[in-house]
C-alpha positions, -999 to +999 in steps of 0.1 A: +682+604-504+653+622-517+635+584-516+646+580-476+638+616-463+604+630-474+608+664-458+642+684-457+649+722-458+682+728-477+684+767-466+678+780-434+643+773-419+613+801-418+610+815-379+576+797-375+578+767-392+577+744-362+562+764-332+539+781-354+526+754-377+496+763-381+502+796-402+528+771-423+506+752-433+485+775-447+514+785-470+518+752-479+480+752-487+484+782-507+516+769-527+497+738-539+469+762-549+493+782-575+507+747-585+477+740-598+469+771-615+501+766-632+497+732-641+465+734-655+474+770-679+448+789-660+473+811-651+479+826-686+443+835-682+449+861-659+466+900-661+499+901-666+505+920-635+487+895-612+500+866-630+532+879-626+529+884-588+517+851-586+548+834-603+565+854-580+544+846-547+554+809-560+589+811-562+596+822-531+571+799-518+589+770-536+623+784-520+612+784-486+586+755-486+595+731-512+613+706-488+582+706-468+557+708-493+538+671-484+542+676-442+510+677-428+522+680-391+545+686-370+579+659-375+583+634-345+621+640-351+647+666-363+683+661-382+703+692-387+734+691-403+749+727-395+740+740-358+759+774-366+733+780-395+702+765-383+700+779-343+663+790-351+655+748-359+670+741-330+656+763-305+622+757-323+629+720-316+639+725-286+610+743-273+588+715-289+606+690-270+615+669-301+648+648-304+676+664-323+698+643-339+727+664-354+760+664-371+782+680-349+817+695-356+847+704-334+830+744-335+797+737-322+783+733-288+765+696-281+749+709-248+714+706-267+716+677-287+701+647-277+720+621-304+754+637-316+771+622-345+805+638-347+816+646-381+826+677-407+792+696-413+822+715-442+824+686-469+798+677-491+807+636-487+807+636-453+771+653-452+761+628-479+773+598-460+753+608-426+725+618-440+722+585-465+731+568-435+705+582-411+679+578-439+684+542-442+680+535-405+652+561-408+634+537-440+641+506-421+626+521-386+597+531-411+594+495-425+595+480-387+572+511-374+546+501-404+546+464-393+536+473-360+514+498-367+498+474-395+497+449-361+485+475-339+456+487-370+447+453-370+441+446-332+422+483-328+402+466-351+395+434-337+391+450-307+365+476-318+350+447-342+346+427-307+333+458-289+305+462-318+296+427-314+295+428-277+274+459-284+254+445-303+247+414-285+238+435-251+215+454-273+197+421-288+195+412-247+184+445-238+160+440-268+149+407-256+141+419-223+121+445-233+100+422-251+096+402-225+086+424-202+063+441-226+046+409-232+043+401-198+024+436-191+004+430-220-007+394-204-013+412-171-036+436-187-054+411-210-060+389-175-068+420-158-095+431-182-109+396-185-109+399-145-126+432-150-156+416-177-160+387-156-169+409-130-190+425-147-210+398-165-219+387-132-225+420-117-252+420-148-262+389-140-269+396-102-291+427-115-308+404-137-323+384-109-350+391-094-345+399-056-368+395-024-384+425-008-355+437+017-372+435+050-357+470+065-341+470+097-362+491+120-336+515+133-361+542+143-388+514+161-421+533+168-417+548+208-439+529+233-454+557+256-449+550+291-485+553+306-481+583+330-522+576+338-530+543+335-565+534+332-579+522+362-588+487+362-618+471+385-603+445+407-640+427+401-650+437+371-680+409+369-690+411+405-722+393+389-712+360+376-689+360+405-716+356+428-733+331+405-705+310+404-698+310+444-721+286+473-751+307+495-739+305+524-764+292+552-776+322+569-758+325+604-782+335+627-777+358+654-775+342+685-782+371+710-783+342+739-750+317+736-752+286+751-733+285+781-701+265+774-693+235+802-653+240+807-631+214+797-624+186+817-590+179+821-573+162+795-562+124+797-527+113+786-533+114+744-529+074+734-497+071+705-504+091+676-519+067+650-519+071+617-549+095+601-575+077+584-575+084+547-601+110+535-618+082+512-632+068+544-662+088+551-669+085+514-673+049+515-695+051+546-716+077+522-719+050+497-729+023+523-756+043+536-771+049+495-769+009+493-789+005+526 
């Protein structure tokens, strides 16, 4: 029985043990530190008087904890064999919410049980034959329970090994991509400085030249004064060669005594308008006359 049921409390429980495991375990802490004193002889090193408070301070320890000595938790389920004996398990229990399974006689109430087995909590082989019972079903439930928490081990694992690769791969990605975009700035800053000395080899290259006089743009042209007083200008400024240049006219004498002018006779009908003569006429009558 011991095999099947790792933890069991053969006398009734400590007020505390369940609700308030936290202070428990510190017992249970402290009992395994007085084990070890005593079973490596340290404590014959010590005073008698605190030596023999410590063997004390075990023994009750051992009577009260001893059953429970390896629990490091709070149990997922309770058996009690006696409800008359062990009310403060049970109301511990029940306060926890944690299924009771119980031996239950024809003197004790059910009402807070959750899995009664009916039976004589009085005789020794009836309490022997439940509680081997129960601890068989519990070491099989145990065997079952560790198969599938082996399976469900193994797929948390799988799963979180999955979830590291996955991880990992992003992060290789997010890797990639950071080199890639780092390269690609680096490219657009080598091609912008190359831009950039390009530029200026030819801006160096322009200042090397020689260049042409700038003919300036007049924007301030020199004022033309308007001529408020012109200055007055001959209208015959050679009168001389003027007069050298033009005929002597024939001397017009005055004629104090006109000739008395016969009136017109009466004018005949005009014959048809013939054509003038042409002006060269008289001139070839000129040169006639300088043949003759």
């Amino acid at each position: 029985m011991g095999r099947q049921v790792e933890h069991a409390v053969c006398q009734p429980a400590l007020p505390g043990l369940l609700t308030n495991f936290s202070v428990s375990s510190q017992r249970i802490k402290r009992m395994h530190e007085i084990r070890g004193l005593v079973e490596s002889g340290q404590i014959e090193l010590l005073p008698t008087k605190e030596r023999m408070n410590m063997q004390a301070e075990l023994a009750k320890l051992e009577f009260a904890l001893g059953g429970v000595a390896d629990m490091d938790r709070v149990p997922d389920a309770v058996f009690i064999t006696d409800l008359k004996s062990e009310e403060i398990a049970l109301n511990e229990a029940s306060r926890l919410r944690l299924p009771v399974i119980a031996l239950v006689d024809t003197n004790c109430d059910p009402g807070h049980i959750d899995h009664v087995v009916p039976g004589n909590d009085d005789a020794i082989r009836s309490c022997e034959l439940v509680i081997s019972t129960i601890g068989s079903a519990v070491e099989q439930g145990a065997g079952a329970w560790a198969v599938i928490e082996e399976k469900r081990r193994a797929e948390e694992q799988a799963r979180r090994e999955k979830e590291e690769a996955e991880r990992k791969k992003r992060e290789e990605e997010e890797r990639a991509r950071r080199e890639q975009i780092e390269k690609e700035q680096a490219e657009e800053k080598a091609r912008k400085r190359e831009e950039q000395q390009k530029a200026e080899a030819a801006a160096k290259e322009q200042a090397a030249k020689p260049h042409p006089q700038a003919v300036p743009d007049n924007p301030h042209p020199q004022a033309v004064p308007d001529n408020p007083h012109p200055q007055a200008v001959p209208d015959n400024p050679h009168p001389q060669a003027i007069q050298e240049d033009a005929p002597h006219p024939q001397a017009v004498p005055d004629n104090p005594h006109p000739q008395a002018v016969a009136p017109d006779p009466e004018p005949a009908e005009e014959p048809a308008q013939t054509e003038e003569t042409p002006a060269e006429e008289p001139a070839a009558d000129e040169n006639t006359e300088e043949k003759g």
